[in-house]
N, C-alpha and C positions, 0 to 999 in steps of 0.2 A: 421854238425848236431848240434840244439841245445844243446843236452845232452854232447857231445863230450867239449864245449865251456865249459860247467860247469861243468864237471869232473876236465877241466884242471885247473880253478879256484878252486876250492877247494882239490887241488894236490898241489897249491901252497899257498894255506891260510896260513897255519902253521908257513911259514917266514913271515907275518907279525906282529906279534906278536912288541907292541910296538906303530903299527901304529893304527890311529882310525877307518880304515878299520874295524880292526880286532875286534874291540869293535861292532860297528856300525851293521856288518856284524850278529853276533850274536843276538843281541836284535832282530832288524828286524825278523827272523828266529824264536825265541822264542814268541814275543808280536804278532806276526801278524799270522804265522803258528802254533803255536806252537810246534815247534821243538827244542826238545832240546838236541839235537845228534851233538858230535864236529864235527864240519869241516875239513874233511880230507877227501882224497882219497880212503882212505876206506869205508867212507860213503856217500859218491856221490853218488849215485845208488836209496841208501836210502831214502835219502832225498830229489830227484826231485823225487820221486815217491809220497813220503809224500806230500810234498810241491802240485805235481799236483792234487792228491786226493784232498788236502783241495779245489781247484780252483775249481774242478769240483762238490763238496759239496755244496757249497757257493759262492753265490753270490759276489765275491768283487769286487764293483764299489766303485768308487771315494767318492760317500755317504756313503757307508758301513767304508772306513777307515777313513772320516773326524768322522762319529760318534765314532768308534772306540778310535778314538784320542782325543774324546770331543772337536772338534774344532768349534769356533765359526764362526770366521770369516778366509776366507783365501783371498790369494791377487795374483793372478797369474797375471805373467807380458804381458802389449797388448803392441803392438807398437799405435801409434797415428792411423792410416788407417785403424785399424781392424774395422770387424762388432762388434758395441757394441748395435745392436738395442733390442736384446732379453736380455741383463743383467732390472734386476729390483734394484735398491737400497738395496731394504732390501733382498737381496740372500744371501745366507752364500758366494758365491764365488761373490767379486767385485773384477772391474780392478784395476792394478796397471802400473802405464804410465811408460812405457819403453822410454828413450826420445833421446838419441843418436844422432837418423837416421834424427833430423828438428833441430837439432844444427848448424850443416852445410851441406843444403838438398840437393840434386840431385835435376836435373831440372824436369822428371818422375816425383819427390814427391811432389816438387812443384803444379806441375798439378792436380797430383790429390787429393793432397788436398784442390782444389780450387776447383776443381771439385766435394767435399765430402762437402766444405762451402758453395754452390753457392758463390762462390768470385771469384772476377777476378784480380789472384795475378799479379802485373808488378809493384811494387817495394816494397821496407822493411817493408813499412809502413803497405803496406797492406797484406803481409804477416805475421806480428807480428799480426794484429786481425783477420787474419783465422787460426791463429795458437790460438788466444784467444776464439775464435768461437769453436774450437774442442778439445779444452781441458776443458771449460766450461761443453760441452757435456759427457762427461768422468764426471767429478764431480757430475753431476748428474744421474748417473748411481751407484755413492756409490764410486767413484777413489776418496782414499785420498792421496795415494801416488804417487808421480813420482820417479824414479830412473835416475840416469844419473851416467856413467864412467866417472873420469879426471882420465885416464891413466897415467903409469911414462910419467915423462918429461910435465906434466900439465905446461902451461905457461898462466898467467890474461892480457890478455893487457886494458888499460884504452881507454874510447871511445876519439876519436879524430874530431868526425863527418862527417868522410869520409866512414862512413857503407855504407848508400845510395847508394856511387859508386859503392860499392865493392858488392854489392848484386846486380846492374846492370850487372856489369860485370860478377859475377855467373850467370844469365839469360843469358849471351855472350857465355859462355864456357871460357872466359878468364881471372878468379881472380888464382892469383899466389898462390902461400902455403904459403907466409907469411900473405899476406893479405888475407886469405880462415882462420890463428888460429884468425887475429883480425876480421873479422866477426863473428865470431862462438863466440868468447867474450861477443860481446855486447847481441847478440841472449841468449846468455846465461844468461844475466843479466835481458835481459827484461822479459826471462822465468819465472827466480825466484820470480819478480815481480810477474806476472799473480798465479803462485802459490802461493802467499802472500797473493795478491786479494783473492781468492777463499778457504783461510786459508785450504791448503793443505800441507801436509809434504812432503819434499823435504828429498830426500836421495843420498849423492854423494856416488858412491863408488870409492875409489882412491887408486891408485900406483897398478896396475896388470902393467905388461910387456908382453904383448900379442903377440908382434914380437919376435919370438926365433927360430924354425927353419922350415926354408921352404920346408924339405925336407916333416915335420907329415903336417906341413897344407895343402900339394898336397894329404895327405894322408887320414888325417881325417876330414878337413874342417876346417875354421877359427875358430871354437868351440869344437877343438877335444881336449884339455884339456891340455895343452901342455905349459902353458904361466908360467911366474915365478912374484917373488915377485920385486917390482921396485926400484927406490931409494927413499930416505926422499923428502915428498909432498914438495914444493914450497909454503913458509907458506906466503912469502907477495904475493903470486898471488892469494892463500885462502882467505888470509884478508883482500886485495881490492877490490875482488870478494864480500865478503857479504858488505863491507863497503860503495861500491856504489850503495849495493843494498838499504842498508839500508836507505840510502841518498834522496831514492825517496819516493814519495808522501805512497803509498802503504804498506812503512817499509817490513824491513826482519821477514819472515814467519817462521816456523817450520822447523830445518834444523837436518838431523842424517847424521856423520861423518862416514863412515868406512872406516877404513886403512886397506893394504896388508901386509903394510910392519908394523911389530910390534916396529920400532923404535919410530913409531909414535905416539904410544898410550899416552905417555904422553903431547908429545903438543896437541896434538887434546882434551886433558880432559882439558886443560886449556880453552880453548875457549869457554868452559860454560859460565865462568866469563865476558869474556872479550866483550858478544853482551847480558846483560843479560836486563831484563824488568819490570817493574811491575804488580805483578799479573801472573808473565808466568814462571814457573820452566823449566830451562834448555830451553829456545830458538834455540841454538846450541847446542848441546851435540852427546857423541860418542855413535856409536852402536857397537856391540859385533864384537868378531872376525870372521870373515868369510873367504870362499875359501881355503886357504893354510893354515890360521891359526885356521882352525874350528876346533879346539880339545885340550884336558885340560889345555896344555901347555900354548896354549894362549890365550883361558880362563881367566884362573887364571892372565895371564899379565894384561889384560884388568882389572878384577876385582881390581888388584892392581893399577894401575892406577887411575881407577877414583876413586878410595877411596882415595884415595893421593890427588889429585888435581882437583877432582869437589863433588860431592854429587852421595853418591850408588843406595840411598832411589831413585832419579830420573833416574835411569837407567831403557833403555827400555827391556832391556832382549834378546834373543834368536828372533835370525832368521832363517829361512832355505828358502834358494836360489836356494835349488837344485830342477831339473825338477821332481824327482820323489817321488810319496806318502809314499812313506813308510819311506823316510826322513822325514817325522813328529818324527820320533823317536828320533832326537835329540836332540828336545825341554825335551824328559825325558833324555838324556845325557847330557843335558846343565842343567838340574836341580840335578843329581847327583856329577855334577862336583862344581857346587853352593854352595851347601850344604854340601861337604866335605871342600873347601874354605873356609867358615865361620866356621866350628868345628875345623880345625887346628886353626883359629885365637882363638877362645874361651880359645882350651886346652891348646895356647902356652901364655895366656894372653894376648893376644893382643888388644882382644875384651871384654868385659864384658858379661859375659852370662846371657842376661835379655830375658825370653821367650817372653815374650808382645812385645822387641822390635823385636826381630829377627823373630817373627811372621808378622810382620807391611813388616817390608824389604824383607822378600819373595814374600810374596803377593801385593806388589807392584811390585816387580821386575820380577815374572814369568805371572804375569795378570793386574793388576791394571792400570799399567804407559799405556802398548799395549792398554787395551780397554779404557781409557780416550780420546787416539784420534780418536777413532769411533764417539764420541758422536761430 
C-alpha cells in the first residue's frame, strides 16, 4: 500500500540528516503543502493525511506549481520522434531535444524518421538533412536546447572519410563498436553544426558511469538510478570535438559544460577562455553541478571555480533535470546556497561588499544570463 511505502520513508528520514534529501525533502513539504511537521515515524500518519487533504483542496496541476514557482519558461526533455505538433513557441512549456538515441541510430529510427521527414534515408548524407529537417522543426516550436550525454570513457575520433561506409554498413546490421564510436563522432560534429545553424544551445552532460550493476538494472530499469560518478573527461577528445567544429563554415554555437565528476570543474571553467568571440560572453562556459553533485558541497565547488578561472557575472545558474515538479524547489536551494557563498566571501574579505555590485551578480546569475537565451 501506498501509505505503508511512506511510512517506511519517513521511518528512515531522520538518518539522513547531512544528505540533501533531507533538506530538499522538507522545503517541498513546507512551500508546496505547507507542512511543517518533522519527518519522522511518528508523524507519517499525519502528514499524508495533511498532504492528501491539501490534494483534494486544490487543484495541483503542473500550472498551479509552475505559477507557484513563478516560472517562466520550462524545458522538458523530447526525444527527436516525439509529437511536437501541439507545442506553440510562445507556451511557457517548450521542448528541449534529448539527442542521444540519432547519434548512433537503430535502423527502426532510421525509418521512422524518414518517415516523420518524408525522406528517403540510404545514406549519411541523407540522413544528416532529415536529421536537419526535424530538428529545424523542434526550433520552431520554441527548442533552444539540445542535450546529449558523453558518458565516462568519452573518446573524439577525428573524421577520416570513411563515415559513408560506416553508415552503410549500420543499414547492413554489420558496423563493428570501433567503427559504430567513429560514426557517432562525426554525427556528433555535424549535429553541433546544425545547432550552431539554428543558434541553439548545446548542452553536453559528461562523465556519469551508467554501467554499474546488472543485478538493480534487471531490477529497476536502465534509469533506476544506480549509476556513479566516472573518471576525468578526456579533454583532447572535448577540444577536437568543438575545434572541428569550429573549423566549419557554420562556427561553434552556444555550448554548457556539465561534469559529474567534480575534478573537473576547473578544467571545464577554463575553456571559457579558450573558444571565446566577439561580442559573445562565455561561448563555452560550465553549468552548475548536477546529479550526484546537486547540493551545497558542490555548489560551492563550482562557484569556486569559475570565479578562479572564468567569469561568475556569466554564469547560467541552476538547473533541475529532475522528472518531478516539485524539484523547482531547488532553484530556491540553489539560491540559498549562493547567497550564503557570497556572504562567507564578504565577511572573510574576500570579496568587497558593494551592494550595487552583488546586486548586478545575482540577478544575472539566478535570471538574467537563463533568460538572455530565450530571446
Amino acid at each position: 500500500p501506498k501509505f505503508d511505502k511512506f511510512a517506511l520513508w519517513c521511518e528512515k528520514f531522520p538518518l539522513l540528516v547531512g544528505n540533501p534529501l533531507y533538506i530538499w525533502s522538507q522545503i517541498e513539504l513546507k512551500e508546496v503543502f505547507g507542512i511543517e511537521l518533522k519527518i519522522n515515524k511518528s508523524n507519517a500518519k499525519a502528514i499524508y493525511d495533511l498532504a492528501n487533504k491539501f490534494l483534494l483542496d486544490n487543484e495541483v496541476t503542473v500550472n498551479y506549481l509552475l505559477d507557484k514557482f513563478n516560472v517562466e519558461k520550462i524545458c522538458p526533455c523530447f526525444s527527436l520522434l516525439q509529437d511536437i505538433s501541439y507545442i506553440n513557441k510562445n507556451d511557457r512549456s517548450v521542448p528541449s531535444l534529448r539527442g542521444d538515441d540519432f547519434l548512433l541510430p537503430k535502423v527502426t529510427f532510421i525509418e521512422d524518421l524518414g518517415k516523420l521527414t518524408n525522406t528517403n534515408i540510404d545514406s549519411l548524407t541523407s540522413y544528416l538533412d532529415a536529421l536537419k529537417i526535424r530538428i529545424s522543426e523542434f526550433y520552431k516550436v520554441g527548442c533552444i536546447f539540445s542535450d546529449h550525454a558523453l558518458d565516462n570513457g568519452f573518446v573524439y575520433y577525428l573524421d577520416d572519410n570513411q563515415n559513408e561506409d560506416r553508415f552503410n554498413k549500420l543499414l547492413k546490421g554489420e558496423l563493428s563498436s570501433e567503427d559504430g564510436l567513429k560514426l557517432k563522432s562525426f554525427i556528433l560534429t555535424c549535429v553541433l553544426g546544425i545547432y550552431s545553424e539554428l543558434n541553439m544551445v548545446t548542452q553536453l552532460h559528461i562523465g556519469a558511469q551508467r554501467t554499474t550493476s546488472d543485478r538493480l538494472k534487471k531490477l529497476a530499469g536502465p534509469a533506476g538510478g544506480y549509476a556513479s560518478l566516472g573518471n576525468s573527461v578526456d579533454i583532447v577528445s572535448l577540444t577536437n570535438l568543438f575545434n572541428e567544429v569550429e573549423k566549419r563554415e557554420q562556427g561553434l554555437g552556444k555550448i554548457i559544460l556539465f561534469t559529474l565528476n567534480p575534478v573537473d570543474n576547473e578544467l571545464l571553467s577554463t575553456l571559457a577562455g579558450s573558444y571565446s568571440r566577439t561580442n559573445m560572453s562565455s561561448l563555452i562556459s560550465q553549468g552548475p553541478a548536477w546529479w550526484w553533485s546537486d547540493h551545497e558541497y558542490a555548489i560551492k565547488d563550482v562557484l569556486d571555480a569559475i570565479s578562479a578561472y572564468s567569469v561568475l557575472s556569466n554564469f547560467i545558474g541552476m538547473t533541475t533535470d529532475s522528472r518531478s515538479f516539485l524539484s523547482l524547489i531547488r532553484h530556491d536551494y540553489f539560491r540559498r546556497v549562493l547567497c550564503s557563498y557570497l556572504a562567507d566571501k564578504i565577511n572573510s574579505n574576500s570579496l568587497p561588499y558593494d551592494e550595487d555590485d552583488i546586486d548586478v551578480l545575482l540577478t544575472k546569475i539566478c535570471y538574467q544570463n537563463a533568460n538572455e537565451l530565450f530571446k
